[in-house]
Kinemage of the C-alpha trace (Angstrom):
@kinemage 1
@onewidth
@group {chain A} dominant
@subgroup {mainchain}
@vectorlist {calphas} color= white
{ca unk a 1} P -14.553 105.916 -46.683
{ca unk a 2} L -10.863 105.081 -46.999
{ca unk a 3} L -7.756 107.125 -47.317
{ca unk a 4} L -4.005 106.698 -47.869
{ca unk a 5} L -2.082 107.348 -44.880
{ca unk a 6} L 1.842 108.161 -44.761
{ca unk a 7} L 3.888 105.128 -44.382
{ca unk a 8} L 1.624 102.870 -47.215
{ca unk a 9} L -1.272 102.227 -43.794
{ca unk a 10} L -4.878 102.823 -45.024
{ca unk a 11} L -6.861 104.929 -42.750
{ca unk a 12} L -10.917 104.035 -42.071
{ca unk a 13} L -13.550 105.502 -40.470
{ca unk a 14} L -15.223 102.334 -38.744
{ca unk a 15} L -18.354 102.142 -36.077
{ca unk a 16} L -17.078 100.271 -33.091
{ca unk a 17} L -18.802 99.097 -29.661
{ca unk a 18} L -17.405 97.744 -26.771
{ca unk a 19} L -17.061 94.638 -28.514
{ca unk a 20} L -15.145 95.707 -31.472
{ca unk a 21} L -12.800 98.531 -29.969
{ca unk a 22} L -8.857 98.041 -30.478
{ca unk a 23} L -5.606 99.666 -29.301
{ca unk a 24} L -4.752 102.449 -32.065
{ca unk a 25} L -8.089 103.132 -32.668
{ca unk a 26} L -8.675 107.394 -32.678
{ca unk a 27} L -11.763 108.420 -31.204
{ca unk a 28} L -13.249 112.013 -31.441
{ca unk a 29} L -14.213 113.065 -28.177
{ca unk a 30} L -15.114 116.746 -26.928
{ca unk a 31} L -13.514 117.551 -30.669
{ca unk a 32} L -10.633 116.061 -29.672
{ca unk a 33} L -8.658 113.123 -31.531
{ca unk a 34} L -7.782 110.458 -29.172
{ca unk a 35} L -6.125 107.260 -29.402
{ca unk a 36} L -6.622 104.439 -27.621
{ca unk a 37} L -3.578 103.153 -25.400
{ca unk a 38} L -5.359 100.402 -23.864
{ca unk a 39} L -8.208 98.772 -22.831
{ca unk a 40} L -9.677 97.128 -19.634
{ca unk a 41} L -12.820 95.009 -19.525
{ca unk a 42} L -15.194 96.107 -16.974
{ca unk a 43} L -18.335 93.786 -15.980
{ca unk a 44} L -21.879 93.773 -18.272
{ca unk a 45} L -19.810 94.046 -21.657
{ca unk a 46} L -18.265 97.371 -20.766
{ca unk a 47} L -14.648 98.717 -21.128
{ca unk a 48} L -12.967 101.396 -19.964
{ca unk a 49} L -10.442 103.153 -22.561
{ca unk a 50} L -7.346 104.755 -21.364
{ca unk a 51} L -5.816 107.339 -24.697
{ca unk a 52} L -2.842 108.328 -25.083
{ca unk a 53} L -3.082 111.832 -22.937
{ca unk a 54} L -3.793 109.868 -20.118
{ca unk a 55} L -7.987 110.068 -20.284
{ca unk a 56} L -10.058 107.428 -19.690
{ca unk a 57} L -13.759 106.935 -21.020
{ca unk a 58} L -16.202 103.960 -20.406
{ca unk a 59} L -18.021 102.502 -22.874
{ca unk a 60} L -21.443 100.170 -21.996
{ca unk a 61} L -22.327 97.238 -24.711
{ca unk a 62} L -24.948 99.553 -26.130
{ca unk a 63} L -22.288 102.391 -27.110
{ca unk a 64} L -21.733 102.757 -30.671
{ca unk a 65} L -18.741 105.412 -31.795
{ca unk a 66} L -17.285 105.712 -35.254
{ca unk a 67} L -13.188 105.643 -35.029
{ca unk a 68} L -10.209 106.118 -37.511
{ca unk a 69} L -8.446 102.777 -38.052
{ca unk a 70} L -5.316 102.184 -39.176
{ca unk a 71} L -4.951 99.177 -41.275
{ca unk a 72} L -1.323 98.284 -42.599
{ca unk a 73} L -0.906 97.796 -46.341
{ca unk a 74} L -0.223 94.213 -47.386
């Protein structure tokens, strides 16, 4: 599913892995929207997130989370 965003950006919900994760992404966690600020790569495939309020969550290879991603309007 995609949606109009303010500022002409479409907004999609998109399944992402370790693999596939990007800075911007917004991740529900706990019922909380958080975005990720940035991104370190940890041995085995991992990463370890770090959001915006200053959180930070691992992710194995095997994690799968769906994200809002904000894709600029061409």
């Amino acid at each position: 599913m995609s949606n109009w965003a303010p500022g002409g950006a479409l907004a999609s919900n998109v399944e992402i892995t370790a693999a596939t994760v990007l800075r911007g992404d917004v991740i529900q966690v706990g019922g909380r929207a958080c975005r990720v600020r940035d991104l370190f790569q940890l041995p085995q495939g991992a990463k370890q997130l770090l959001f915006d309020s200053g959180e930070l969550l691992t992710i194995n290879g095997r994690t799968r989370l769906v994200a809002v991603r904000m894709m600029r309007r061409r």
